[in-house]
C-alpha positions as CSV (number, residue, x, y, z in Angstrom):
1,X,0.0,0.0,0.0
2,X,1.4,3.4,-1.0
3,X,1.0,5.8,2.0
4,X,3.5,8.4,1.5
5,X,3.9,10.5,-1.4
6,X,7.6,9.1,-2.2
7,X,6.1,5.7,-2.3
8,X,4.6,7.2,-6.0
9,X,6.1,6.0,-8.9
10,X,6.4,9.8,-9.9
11,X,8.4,10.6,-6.9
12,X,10.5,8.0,-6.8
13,X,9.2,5.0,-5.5
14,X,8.1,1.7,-7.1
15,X,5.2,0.8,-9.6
16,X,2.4,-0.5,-8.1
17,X,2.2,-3.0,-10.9
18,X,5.3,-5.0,-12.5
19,X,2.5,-6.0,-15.3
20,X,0.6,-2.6,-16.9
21,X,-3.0,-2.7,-16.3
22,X,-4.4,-2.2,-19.6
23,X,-8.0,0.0,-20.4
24,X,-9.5,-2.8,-23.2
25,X,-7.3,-6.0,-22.4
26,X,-9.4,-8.7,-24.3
27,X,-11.2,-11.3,-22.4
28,X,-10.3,-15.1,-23.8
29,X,-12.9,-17.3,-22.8
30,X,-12.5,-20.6,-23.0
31,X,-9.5,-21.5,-25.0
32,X,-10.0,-25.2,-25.4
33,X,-13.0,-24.6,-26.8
34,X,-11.8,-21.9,-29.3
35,X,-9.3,-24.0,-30.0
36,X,-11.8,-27.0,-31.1
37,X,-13.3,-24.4,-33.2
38,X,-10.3,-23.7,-34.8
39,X,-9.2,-27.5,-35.6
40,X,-12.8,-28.2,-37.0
41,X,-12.4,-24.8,-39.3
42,X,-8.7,-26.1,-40.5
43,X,-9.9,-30.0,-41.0
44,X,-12.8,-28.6,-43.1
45,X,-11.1,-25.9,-45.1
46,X,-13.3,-23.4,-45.1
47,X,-12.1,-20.0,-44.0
48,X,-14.0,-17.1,-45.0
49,X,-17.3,-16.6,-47.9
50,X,-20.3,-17.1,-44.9
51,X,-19.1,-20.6,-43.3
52,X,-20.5,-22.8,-41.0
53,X,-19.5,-20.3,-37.4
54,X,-20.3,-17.3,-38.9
55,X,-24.3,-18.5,-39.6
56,X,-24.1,-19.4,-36.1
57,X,-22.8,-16.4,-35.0
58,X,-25.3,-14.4,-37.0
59,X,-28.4,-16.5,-35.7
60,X,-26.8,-16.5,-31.5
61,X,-26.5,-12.4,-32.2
62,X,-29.8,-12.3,-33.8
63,X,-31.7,-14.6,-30.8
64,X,-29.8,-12.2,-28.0
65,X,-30.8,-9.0,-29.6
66,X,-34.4,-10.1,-30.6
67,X,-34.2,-9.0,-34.3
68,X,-34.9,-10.3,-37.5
69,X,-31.4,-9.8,-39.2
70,X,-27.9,-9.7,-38.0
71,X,-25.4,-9.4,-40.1
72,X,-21.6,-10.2,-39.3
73,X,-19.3,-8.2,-40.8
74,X,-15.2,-7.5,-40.5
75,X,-15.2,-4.9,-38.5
76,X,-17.6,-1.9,-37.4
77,X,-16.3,0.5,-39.0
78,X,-17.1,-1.3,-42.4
79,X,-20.2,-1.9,-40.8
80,X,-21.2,1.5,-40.4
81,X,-20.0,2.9,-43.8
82,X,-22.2,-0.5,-45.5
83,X,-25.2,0.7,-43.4
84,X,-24.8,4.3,-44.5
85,X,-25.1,3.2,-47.8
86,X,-27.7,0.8,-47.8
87,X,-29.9,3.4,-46.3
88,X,-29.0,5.9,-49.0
89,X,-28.0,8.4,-47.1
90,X,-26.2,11.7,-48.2
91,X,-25.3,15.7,-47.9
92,X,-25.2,15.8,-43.7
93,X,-25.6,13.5,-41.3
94,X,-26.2,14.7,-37.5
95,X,-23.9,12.8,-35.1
96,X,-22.1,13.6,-31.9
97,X,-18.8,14.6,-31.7
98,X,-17.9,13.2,-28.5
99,X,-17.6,9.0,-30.0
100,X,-14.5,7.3,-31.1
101,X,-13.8,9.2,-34.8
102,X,-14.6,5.8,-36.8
103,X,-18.2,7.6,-36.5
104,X,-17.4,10.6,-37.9
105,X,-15.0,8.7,-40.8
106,X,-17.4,6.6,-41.8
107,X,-19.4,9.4,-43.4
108,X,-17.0,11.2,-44.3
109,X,-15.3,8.4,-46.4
110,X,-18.4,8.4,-48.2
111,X,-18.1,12.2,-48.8
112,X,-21.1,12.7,-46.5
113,X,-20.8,15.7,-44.5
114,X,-20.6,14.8,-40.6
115,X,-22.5,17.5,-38.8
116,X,-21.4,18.0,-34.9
117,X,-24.4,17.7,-31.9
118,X,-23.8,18.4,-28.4
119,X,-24.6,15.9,-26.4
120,X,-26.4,15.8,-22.6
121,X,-24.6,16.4,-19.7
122,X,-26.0,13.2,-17.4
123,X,-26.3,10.8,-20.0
124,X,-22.7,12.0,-22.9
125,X,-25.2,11.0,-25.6
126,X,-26.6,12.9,-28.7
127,X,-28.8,15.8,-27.2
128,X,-32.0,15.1,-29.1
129,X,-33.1,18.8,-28.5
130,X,-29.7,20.1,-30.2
131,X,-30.4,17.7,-33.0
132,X,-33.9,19.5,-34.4
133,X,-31.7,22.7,-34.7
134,X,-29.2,21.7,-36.9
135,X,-31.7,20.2,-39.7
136,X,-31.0,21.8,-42.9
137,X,-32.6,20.5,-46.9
138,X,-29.3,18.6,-47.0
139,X,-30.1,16.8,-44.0
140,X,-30.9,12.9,-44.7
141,X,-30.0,11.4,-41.1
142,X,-29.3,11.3,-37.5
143,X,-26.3,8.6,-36.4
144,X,-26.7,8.3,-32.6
145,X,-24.0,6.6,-30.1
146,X,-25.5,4.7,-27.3
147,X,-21.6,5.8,-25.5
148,X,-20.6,3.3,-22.6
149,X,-23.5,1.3,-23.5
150,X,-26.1,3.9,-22.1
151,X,-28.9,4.1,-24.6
152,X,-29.3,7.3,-26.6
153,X,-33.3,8.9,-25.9
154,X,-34.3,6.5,-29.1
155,X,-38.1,7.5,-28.9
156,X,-37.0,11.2,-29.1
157,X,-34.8,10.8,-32.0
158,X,-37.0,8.4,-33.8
159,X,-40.1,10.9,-33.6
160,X,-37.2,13.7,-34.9
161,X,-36.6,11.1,-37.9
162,X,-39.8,10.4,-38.4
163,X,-41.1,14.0,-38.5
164,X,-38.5,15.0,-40.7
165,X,-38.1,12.1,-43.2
166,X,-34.6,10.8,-41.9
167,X,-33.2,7.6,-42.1
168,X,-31.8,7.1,-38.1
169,X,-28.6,4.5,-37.5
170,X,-27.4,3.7,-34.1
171,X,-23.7,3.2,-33.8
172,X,-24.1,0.6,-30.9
173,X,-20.3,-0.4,-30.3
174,X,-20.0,-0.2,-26.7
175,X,-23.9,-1.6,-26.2
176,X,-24.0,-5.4,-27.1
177,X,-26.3,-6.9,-24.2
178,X,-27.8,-3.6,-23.5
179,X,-31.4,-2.2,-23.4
180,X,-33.7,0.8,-23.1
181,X,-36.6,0.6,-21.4
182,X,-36.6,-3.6,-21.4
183,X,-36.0,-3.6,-25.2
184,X,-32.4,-4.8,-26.0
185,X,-30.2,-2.4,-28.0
186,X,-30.1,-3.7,-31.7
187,X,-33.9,-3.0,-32.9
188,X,-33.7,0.3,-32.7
189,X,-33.9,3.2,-35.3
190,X,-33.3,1.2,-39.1
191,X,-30.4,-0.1,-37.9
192,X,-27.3,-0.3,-35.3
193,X,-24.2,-1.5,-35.9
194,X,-22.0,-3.4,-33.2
195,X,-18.0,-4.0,-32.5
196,X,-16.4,-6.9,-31.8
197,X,-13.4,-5.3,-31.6
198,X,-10.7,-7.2,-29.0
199,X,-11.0,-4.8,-26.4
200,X,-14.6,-5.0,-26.4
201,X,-16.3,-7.2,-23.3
202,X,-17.2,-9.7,-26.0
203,X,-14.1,-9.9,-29.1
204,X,-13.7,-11.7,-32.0
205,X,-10.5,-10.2,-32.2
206,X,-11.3,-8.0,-34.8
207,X,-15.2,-8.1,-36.0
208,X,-18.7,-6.3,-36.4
209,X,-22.1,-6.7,-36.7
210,X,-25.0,-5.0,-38.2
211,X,-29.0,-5.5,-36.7
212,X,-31.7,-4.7,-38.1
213,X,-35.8,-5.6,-38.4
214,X,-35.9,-4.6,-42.3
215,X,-36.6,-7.8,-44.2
216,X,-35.5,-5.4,-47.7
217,X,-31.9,-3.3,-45.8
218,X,-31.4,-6.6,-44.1
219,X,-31.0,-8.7,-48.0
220,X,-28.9,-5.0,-49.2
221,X,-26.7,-5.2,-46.1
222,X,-25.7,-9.0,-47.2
223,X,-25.0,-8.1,-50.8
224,X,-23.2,-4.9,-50.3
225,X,-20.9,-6.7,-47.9
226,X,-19.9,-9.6,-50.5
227,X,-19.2,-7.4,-53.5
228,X,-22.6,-7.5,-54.6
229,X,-22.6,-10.8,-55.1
230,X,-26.2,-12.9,-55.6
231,X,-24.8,-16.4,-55.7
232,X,-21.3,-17.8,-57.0
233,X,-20.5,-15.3,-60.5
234,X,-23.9,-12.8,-60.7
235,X,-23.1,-9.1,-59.4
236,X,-25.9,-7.5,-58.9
237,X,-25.5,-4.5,-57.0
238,X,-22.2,-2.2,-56.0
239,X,-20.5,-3.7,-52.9
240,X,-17.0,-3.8,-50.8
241,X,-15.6,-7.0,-48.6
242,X,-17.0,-6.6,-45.4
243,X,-17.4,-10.7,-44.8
244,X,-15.8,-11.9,-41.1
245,X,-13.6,-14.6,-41.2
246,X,-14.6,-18.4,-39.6
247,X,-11.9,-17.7,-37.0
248,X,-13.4,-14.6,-36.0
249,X,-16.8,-16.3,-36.1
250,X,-15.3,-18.8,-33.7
251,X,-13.8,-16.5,-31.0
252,X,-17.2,-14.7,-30.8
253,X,-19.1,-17.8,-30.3
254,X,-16.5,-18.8,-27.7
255,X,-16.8,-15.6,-26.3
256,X,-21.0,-15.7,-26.4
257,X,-20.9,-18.9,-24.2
258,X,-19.4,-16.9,-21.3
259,X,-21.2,-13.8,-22.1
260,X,-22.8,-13.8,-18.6
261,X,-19.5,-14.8,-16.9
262,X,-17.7,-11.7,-18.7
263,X,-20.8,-9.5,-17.9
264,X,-20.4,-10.7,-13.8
265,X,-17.4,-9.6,-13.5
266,X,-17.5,-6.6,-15.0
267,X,-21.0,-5.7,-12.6
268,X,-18.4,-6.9,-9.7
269,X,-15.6,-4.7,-10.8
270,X,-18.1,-2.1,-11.4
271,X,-19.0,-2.1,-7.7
272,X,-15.5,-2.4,-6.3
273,X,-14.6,0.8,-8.2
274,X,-18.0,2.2,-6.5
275,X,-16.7,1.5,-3.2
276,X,-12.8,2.2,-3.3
277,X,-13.7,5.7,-5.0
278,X,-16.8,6.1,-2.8
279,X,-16.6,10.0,-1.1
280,X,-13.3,11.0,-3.1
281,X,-13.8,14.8,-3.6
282,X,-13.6,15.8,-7.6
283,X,-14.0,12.2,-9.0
284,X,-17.2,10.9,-10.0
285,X,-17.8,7.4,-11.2
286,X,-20.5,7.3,-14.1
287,X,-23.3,5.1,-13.1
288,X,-25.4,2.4,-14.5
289,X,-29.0,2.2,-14.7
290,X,-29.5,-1.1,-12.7
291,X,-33.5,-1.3,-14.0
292,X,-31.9,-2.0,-17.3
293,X,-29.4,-4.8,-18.7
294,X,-26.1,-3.7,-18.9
295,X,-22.5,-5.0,-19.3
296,X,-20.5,-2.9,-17.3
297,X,-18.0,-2.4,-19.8
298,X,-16.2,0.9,-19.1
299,X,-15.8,2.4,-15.6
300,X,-15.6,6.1,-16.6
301,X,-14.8,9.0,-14.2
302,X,-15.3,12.4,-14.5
303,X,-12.5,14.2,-12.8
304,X,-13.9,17.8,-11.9
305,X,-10.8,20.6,-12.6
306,X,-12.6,23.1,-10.6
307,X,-13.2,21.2,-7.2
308,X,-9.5,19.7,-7.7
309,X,-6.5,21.2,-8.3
310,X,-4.8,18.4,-10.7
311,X,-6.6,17.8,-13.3
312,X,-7.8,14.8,-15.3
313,X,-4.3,14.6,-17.2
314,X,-2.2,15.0,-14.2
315,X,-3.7,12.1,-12.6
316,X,-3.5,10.2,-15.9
317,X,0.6,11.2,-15.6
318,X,1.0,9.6,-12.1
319,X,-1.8,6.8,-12.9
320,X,0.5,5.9,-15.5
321,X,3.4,6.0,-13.6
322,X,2.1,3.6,-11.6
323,X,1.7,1.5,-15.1
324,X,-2.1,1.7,-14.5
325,X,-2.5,2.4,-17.8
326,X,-6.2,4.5,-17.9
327,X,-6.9,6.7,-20.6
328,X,-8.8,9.4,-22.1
329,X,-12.4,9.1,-23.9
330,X,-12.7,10.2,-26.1
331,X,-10.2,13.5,-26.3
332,X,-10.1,15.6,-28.1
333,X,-13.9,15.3,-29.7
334,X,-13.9,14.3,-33.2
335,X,-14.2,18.1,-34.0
336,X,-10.6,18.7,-33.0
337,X,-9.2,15.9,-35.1
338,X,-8.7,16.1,-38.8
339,X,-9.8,16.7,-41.2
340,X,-12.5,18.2,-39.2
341,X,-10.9,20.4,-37.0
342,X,-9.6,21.8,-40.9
343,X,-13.2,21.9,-42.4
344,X,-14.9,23.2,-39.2
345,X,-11.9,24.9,-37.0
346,X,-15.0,26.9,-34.9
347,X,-17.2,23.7,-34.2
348,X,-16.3,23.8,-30.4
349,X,-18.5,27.1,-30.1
350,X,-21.0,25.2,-30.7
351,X,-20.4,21.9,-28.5
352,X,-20.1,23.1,-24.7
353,X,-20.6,20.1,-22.9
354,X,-18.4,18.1,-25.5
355,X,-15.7,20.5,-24.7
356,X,-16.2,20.0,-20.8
357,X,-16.4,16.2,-21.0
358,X,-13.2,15.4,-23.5
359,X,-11.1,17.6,-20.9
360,X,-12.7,15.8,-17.9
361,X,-13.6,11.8,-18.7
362,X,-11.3,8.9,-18.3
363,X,-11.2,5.4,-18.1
364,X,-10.4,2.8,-15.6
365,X,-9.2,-1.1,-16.5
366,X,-11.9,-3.4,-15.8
367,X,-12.9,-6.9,-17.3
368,X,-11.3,-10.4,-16.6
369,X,-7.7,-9.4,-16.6
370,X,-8.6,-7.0,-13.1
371,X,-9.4,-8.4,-9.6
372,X,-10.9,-6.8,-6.9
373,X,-7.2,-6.7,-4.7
374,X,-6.2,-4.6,-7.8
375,X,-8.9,-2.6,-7.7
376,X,-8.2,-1.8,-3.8
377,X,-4.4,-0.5,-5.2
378,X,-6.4,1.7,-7.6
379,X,-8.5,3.0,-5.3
380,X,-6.0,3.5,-2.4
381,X,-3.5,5.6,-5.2
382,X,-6.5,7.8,-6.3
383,X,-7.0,8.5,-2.6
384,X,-3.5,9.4,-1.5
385,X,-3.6,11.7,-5.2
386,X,-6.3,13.7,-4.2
387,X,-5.7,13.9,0.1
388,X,-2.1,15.4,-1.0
389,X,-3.4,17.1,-4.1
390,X,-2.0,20.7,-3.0
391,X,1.8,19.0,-2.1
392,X,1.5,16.7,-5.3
393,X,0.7,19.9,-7.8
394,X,3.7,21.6,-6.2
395,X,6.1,19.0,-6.9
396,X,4.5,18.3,-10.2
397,X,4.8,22.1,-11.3
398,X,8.8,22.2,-9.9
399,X,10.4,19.1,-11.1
């Protein structure tokens, strides 16, 4: 236990960790059983082109989310850009700057102009009563972000699509096993698009997955992401390779049969964090909404710079120190990244809480790979940071 402020790495004394304690380390699951997965997919040859694990995959996504149609696909970010497209959408599309910039690319690699919404205080989602102001003729969607698996106010932006003849997309990468209202996240808006990214709760190392109820988008989605292909030589329509791979297919299904396991330990992490950081003046832990289904995937605090004299990146330096590797989310908005921050330099005027929250949100390790005894280090550093913050700023500002 670190009780002096020479015992910090920063100062002097020794890392708390000999092994970093990544934000995002992958869960395995069972690796015997991936690794019968694997064996079967190499004694029958078949690697890629919509094999035997990814159906399976496909119909266990579909079953969990209740829809109609799930489609598997490499990654998300090919996900979202096939969705864009399928739905026809153009001119501007209304998203929130403060998501991972994959978002924001994914329309703008289609030349579709990404328009930038603030987004709510409480919730860091798309602020549905921002979104009605930027509207303009060149409007033809709304691309919400249920961020840290918190869903976005769907029936507000629905009744916004609705009234103004949008097409809405959800980009649901952090919200697999999620729901609003009782209703699991995938069936909302004309589609949502999921990551299976490997430092998502549930990997397939690298992988993504579109949702949707519509019987017609559905059969698009599945030609767009095979070239257009309608069986072995016809091409019917324009399309990219978006397939996943059988390995992929096989790490996610590993990964699906200790989907409740992965989610347990996240809720017990979740509460550790809650207790350890319990009282610590200027740190808030972002809370779940236990009425709903969640998979406690990110433990986020919001460090506040005005009731603490280090800020968010100062404890991030001595955090890391400590090779407790947290990091920021998602800094510095996709607004001040290019080539946006080139096309809109004067965006930020317009995003207030966006601007508060990229200089004030981090993120903690959770997931298999943390234990509550590591936890209690975490939590025992952050207090010693903030009892000494006065002392610790000085020695900070002089070295």
């Amino acid at each position: 236990m670190k009780k002096n402020l020479s015992d910090l790495a920063v100062f002097g004394g020794e890392p708390a960790f000999t092994d970093p304690l990544h934000v995002g380390r992958p869960n395995v699951g069972d690796r015997q059983n991936f690794l019968e997965r694997i064996n079967d997919i190499l004694d029958r040859r078949w690697f890629t082109n919509h094999g035997q694990y990814v159906k399976e995959f496909e119909r266990t996504l579909a079953e969990l989310l209740g829809v109609e149609h799930c489609t598997a696909v490499c990654n998300a970010t090919v996900g979202l850009e096939i969705a864009i497209k399928a739905l026809g959408m153009s001119g501007e599309v209304i998203i929130p700057s403060f998501t991972f910039v994959a978002t924001a690319h994914a329309l703008q690699w289609q030349e579709i102009t990404p328009v930038f919404c603030d987004v709510d205080r409480s919730s860091h989602n798309i602020d549905p009563r921002r979104v009605e102001e930027l509207i303009t003729p060149r409007t033809t969607g709304i691309l919400g972000v249920h961020v840290w698996g918190r869903p976005c106010e769907v029936e507000a932006l629905g009744d916004i699509a609705c009234k103004h003849d949008l097409k809405l997309l959800f980009d649901a990468a952090h919200a697999l096993n999620c729901s609003s209202n009782g209703k699991m996240i995938g069936s909302f808006g004309d589609a949502e698009v999921f990551s299976f990214h490997a430092t998502k709760f549930l990997n397939t190392f690298e992988g993504g997955a579109i949702a949707t109820n519509n019987d017609e988008l559905a059969a698009q989605i599945r030609l767009m992401k095979n070239f257009g292909f309608a069986g072995s030589d016809n091409v019917i329509y324009l399309g990219t390779n978006g397939k996943m791979n059988e390995v992929s297919a096989a790490m996610g299904l590993t990964s699906m049969e200790y989907l409740d396991d992965i989610v347990a330990v996240n809720n017990r992490n979740y509460l550790d964090y809650l207790r350890v950081l319990s009282g610590i003046p200027g740190i808030d832990v972002l809370q779940y909404n236990e009425q709903e289904k969640q998979n406690y995937q990110y433990i986020v605090l919001d460090v506040d710079p005005v009731n603490a004299l280090l800020n968010r990146n100062d404890i991030l330096d001595i955090l890391h120190a400590e090779r407790i590797l947290a990091r920021r989310y998602f800094y510095p908005g996709c607004h001040r990244s290019e080539p946006y921050r080139s096309l809109i330099p004067h965006a930020g005027e317009l995003l207030p809480e966006t601007e508060r929250l990229t200089d004030r949100v981090m993120q903690l390790p959770t997931g298999t790979a943390v234990d509550t005894s590591e936890i209690e280090i975490i939590g025992q550093i952050l207090n010693l940071i903030i009892q000494n913050e006065a002392e610790i700023k000085s020695r900070l500002d002089n070295r």
